[in-house]
C-alpha positions as CSV (number, residue, x, y, z in Angstrom):
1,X,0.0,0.0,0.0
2,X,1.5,3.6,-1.0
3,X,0.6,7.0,-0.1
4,X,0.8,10.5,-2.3
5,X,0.5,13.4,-0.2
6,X,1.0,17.1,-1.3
7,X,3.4,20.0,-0.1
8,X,1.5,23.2,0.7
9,X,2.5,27.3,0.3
10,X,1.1,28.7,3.8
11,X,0.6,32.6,2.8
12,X,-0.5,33.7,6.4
13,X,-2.3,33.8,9.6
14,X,-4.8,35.8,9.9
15,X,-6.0,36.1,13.6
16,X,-3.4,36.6,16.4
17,X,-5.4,39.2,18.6
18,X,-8.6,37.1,19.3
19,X,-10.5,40.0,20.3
20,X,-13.3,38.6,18.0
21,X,-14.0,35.4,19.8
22,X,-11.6,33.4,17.2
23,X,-7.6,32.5,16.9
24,X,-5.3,31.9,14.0
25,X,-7.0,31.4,10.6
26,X,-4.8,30.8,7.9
27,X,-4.9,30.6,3.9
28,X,-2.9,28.5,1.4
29,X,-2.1,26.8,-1.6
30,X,-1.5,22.9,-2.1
31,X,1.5,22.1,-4.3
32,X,1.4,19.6,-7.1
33,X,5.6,19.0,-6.2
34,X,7.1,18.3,-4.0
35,X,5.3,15.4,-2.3
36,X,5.8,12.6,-0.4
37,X,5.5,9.1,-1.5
38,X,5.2,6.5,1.3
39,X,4.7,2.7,1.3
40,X,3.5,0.5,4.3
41,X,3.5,-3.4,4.8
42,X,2.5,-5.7,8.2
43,X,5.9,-6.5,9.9
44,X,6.6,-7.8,13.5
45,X,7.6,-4.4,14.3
46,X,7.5,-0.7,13.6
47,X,10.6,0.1,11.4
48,X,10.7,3.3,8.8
49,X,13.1,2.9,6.0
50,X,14.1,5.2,3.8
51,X,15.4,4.5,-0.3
52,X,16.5,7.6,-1.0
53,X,19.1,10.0,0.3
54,X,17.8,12.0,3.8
55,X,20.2,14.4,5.9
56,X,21.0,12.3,8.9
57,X,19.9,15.0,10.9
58,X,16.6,14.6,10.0
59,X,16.0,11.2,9.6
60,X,15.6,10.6,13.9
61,X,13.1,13.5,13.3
62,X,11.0,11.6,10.5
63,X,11.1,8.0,12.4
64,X,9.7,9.8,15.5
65,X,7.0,11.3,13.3
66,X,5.9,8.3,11.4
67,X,6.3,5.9,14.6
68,X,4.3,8.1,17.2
69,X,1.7,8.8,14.4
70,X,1.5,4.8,14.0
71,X,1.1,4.3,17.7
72,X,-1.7,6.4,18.0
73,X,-3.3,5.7,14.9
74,X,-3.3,1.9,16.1
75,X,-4.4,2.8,19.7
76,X,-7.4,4.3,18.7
77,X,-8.1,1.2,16.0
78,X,-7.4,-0.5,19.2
79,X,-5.2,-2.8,16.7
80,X,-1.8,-4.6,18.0
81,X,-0.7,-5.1,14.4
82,X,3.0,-4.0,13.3
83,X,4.4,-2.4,10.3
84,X,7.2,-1.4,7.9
85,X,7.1,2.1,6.5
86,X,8.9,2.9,3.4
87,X,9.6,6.7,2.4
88,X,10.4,6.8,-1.2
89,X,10.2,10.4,-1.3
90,X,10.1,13.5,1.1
91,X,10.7,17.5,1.3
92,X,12.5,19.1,3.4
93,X,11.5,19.5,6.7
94,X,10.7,23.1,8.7
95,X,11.1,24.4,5.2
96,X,7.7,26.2,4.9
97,X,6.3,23.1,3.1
98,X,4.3,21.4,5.9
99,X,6.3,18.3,5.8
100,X,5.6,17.4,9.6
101,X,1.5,17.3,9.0
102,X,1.9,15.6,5.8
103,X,4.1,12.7,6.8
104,X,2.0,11.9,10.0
105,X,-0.7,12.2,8.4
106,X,0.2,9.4,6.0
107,X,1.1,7.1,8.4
108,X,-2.2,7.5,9.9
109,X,-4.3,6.8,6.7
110,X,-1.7,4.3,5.4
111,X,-3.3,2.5,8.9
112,X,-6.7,3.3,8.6
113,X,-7.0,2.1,5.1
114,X,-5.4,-1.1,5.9
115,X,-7.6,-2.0,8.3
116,X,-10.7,-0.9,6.4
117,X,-11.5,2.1,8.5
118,X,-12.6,5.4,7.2
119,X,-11.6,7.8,8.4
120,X,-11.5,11.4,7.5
121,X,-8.8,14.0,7.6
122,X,-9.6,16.2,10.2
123,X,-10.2,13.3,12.7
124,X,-6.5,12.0,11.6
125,X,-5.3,15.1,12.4
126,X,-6.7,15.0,16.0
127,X,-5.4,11.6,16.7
128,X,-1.9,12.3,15.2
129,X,-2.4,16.1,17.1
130,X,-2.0,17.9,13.8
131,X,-4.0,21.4,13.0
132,X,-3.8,22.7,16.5
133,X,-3.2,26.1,14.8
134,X,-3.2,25.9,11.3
135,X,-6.0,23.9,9.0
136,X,-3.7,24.4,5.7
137,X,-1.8,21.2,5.9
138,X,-4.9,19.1,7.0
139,X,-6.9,20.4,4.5
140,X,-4.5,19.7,1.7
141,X,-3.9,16.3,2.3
142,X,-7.7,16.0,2.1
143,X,-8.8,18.1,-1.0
144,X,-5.9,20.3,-2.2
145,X,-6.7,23.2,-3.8
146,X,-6.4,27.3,-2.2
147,X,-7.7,26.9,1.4
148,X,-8.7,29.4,3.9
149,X,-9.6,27.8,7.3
150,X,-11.3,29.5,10.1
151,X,-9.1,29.4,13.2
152,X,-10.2,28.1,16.2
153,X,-13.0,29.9,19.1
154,X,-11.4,30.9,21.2
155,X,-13.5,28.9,24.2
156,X,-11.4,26.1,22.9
157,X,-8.0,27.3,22.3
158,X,-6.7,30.9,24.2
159,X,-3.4,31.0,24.0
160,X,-1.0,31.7,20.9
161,X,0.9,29.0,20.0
162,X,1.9,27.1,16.4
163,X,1.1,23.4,15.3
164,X,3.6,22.1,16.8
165,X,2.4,23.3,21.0
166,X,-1.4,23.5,20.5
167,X,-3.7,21.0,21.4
168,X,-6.4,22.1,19.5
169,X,-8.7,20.5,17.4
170,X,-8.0,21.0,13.5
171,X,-10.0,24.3,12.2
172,X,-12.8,24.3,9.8
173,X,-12.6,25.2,6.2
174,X,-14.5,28.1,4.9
175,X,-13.6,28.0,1.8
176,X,-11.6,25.9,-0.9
177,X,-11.4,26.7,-4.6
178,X,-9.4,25.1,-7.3
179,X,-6.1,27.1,-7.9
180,X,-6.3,28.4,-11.4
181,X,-4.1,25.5,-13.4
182,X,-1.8,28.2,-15.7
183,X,-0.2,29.8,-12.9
184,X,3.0,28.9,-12.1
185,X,4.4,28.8,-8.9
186,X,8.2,29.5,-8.2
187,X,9.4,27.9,-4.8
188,X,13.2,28.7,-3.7
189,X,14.4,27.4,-0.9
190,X,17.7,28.5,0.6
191,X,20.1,27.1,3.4
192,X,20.6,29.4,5.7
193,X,21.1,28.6,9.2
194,X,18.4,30.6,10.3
195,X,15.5,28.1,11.2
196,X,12.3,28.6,13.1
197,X,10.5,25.8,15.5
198,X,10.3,24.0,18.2
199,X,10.6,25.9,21.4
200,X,12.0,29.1,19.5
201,X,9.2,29.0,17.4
202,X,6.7,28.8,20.4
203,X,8.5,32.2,22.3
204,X,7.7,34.4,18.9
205,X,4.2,33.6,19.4
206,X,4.1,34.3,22.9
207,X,6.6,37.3,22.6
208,X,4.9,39.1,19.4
209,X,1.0,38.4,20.2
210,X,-1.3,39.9,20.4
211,X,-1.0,41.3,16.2
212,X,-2.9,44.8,16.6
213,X,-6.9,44.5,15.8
214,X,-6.8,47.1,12.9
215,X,-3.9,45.1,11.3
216,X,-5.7,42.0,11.4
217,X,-8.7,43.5,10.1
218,X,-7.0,44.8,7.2
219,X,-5.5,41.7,6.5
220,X,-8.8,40.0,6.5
221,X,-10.2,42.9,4.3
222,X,-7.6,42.0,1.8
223,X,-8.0,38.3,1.7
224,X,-11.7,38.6,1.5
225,X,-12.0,41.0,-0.6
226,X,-9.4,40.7,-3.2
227,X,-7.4,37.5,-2.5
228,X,-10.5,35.1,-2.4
229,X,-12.1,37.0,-5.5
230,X,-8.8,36.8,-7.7
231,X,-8.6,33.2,-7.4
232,X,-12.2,32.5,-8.1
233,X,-11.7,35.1,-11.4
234,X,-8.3,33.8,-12.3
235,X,-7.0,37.3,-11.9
236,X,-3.1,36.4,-11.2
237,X,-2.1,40.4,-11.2
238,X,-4.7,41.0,-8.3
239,X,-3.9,37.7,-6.0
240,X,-0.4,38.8,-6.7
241,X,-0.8,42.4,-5.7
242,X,-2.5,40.2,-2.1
243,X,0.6,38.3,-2.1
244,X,2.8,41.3,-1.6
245,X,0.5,43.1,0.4
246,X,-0.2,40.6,3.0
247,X,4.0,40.4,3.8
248,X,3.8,43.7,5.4
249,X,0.6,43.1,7.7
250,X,0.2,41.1,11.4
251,X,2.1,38.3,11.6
252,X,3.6,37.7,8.4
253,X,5.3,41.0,9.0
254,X,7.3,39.5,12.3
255,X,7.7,36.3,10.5
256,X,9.7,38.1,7.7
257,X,11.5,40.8,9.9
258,X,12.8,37.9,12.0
259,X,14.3,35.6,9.3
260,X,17.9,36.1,7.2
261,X,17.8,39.2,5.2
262,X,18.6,37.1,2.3
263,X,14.7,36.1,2.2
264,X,14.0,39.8,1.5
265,X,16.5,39.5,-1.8
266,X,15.4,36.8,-3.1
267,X,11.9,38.1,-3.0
268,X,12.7,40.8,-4.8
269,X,14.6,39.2,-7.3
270,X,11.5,36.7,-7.9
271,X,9.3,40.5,-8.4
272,X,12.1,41.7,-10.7
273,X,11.9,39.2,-12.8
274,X,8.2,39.6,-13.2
275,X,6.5,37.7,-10.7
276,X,3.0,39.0,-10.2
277,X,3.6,38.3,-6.2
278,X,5.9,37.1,-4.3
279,X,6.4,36.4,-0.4
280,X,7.6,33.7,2.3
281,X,5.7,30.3,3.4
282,X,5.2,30.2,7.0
283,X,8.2,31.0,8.7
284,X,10.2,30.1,5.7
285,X,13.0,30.1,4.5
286,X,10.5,28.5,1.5
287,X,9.8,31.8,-0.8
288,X,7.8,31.1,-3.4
289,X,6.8,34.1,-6.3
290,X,3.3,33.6,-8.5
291,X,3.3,33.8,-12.0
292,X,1.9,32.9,-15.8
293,X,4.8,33.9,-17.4
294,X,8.3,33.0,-17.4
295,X,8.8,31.3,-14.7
296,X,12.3,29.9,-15.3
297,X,13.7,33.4,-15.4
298,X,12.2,33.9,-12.1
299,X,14.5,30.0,-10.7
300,X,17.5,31.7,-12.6
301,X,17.2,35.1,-10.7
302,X,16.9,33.6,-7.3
303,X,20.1,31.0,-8.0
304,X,22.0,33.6,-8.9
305,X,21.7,34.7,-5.4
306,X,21.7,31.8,-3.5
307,X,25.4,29.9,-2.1
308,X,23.4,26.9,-1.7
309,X,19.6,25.5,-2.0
310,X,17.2,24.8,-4.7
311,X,14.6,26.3,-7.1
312,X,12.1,24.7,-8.9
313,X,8.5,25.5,-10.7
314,X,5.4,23.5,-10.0
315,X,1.9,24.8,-9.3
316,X,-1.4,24.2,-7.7
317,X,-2.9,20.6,-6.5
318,X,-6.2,20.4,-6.6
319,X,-6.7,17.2,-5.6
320,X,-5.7,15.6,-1.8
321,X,-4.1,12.5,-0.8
322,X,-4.5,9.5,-2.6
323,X,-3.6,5.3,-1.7
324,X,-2.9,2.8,-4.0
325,X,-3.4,-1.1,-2.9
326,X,-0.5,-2.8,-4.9
């Protein structure tokens, strides 16, 4: 049995005040590459192996992912049943691609599906304790597509704290169109030694929120009312326009200030070379630049600047995660 899950763009959060009853928020864009391919067969014990080549300083971080998501999965199958896992192919991880959700995630459905059970993305989130801020990954791996989610009421979750510290429930969806299919997109991703998560990641929250109400409500302004709209029109100059806008408002705005300033040139290379809009995924360092025109000038400008790291063009998923029985 083999999984296909999608890498996502997260463009922003959109609610880190709360004053209006609800936290986080986010929007996105599945990817159609990079993804992750995963296999699973029984065994007499949990082993993860991997046939291509993974930093070894990541590949503790992926078996303790894919195992703990595989013990609870089973737990809550109330199954004692063992297995192999097989990662053919994976993206980086804390890259701004969502490679944590996705990858426990598919361990989880790779499990369910074996044993016949259905069951559906958001309730593999909360079992794997996925979504607790951000619905983006979740959502991807279920439909694809551009995604805004809701956030979370804040009866439920009060603090401000990302994915990886919040015991939240996964957020709902409030609305998921199908990413026009001629744009481009233009991911870059640098090394730089710069890196946001775990515990550092958790301090920003706490350290930077509450955003300001009047920025959030622009923000929301600007992704209702001209980010939403552009998509469903397939105007790329207008959701480009949101693209730039949205890196100078709330959150976004401390993620960028706070990473290497050579996110902030290679952004503006990507808009140089004619990218309709450009910004950073998450916390980065993923930069990724919109586009329906040539997109390959756009990978050229941004390797001309980077020592090391890689740039490549895909574009929108529209579809989620999908099994195959072999």
């Amino acid at each position: 049995m083999i999984i296909n899950t999608p890498s996502r763009l997260h463009l922003t959060l959109i609610d880190l005040n709360g004053r209006r009853g609800r936290l986080d928020g986010g929007v996105g864009i599945t990817l159609r590459e990079p993804e992750l391919i995963m296999g699973l067969e029984a065994s007499d014990e949990i082993t993860v192996e991997f046939t291509g080549e993974v930093d070894s300083s990541l590949r503790e971080e992926y078996v303790s992912k894919i195992t703990a998501a595989a013990e609870r999965t089973l737990s809550y199958i109330g199954s004692d049943e063992k297995f192999a896992f097989k990662v053919e192919s994976m993206f980086p991880a804390h890259s701004g691609l969502g490679s944590g959700t996705q990858i426990s995630l598919a361990a989880a459905k790779l499990i369910a599906e074996y044993h016949g059970a259905s069951i559906r993305a958001r309730e593999l989130a909360a079992i794997v304790g996925r979504g607790g801020t951000s619905g983006i990954g979740v959502a991807s791996f279920e439909k694809g597509g551009f995604i805004v989610d809701a956030g979370h009421n804040t009866r439920e979750k009060s603090d401000f704290l990302p994915s990886s510290a919040s015991h939240a429930s996964p957020p709902p969806v409030i609305a998921r169109y199908d990413f026009p299919e001629g744009w481009n997109i233009v991911v870059a991703i640098p090394h730089i030694e710069r890196s946001v998560s775990g515990k550092k990641e958790v301090n920003i929250f706490q350290e930077y929120c509450p955003i300001p109400l009047r920025e959030v409500e622009r923000l929301s302004h600007i992704i209702l009312m001209k980010m939403m709209p552009s998509v469903i029109e397939g105007d790329i100059e207008a959701f480009g326009e949101s693209v730039n806008e949205i890196q100078k408002i709330g959150f976004k705005k401390v993620e960028r200030d706070l990473q290497d300033p050579l996110i902030d040139r290679l952004i503006d290379a990507m808009l140089s070379a004619g990218a309709a809009g450009a910004g950073m995924s998450s916390f980065g360092p993923a930069v990724y630049a919109v586009t329906d025109g040539k997109a390959d000038d756009m990978v050229d400008a941004v390797l001309e600047i980077m020592d090391s790291g890689q740039a490549f063009v895909t574009g929108g998923r529209n579809r989620g995660a999908s099994v195959i029985r072999s």
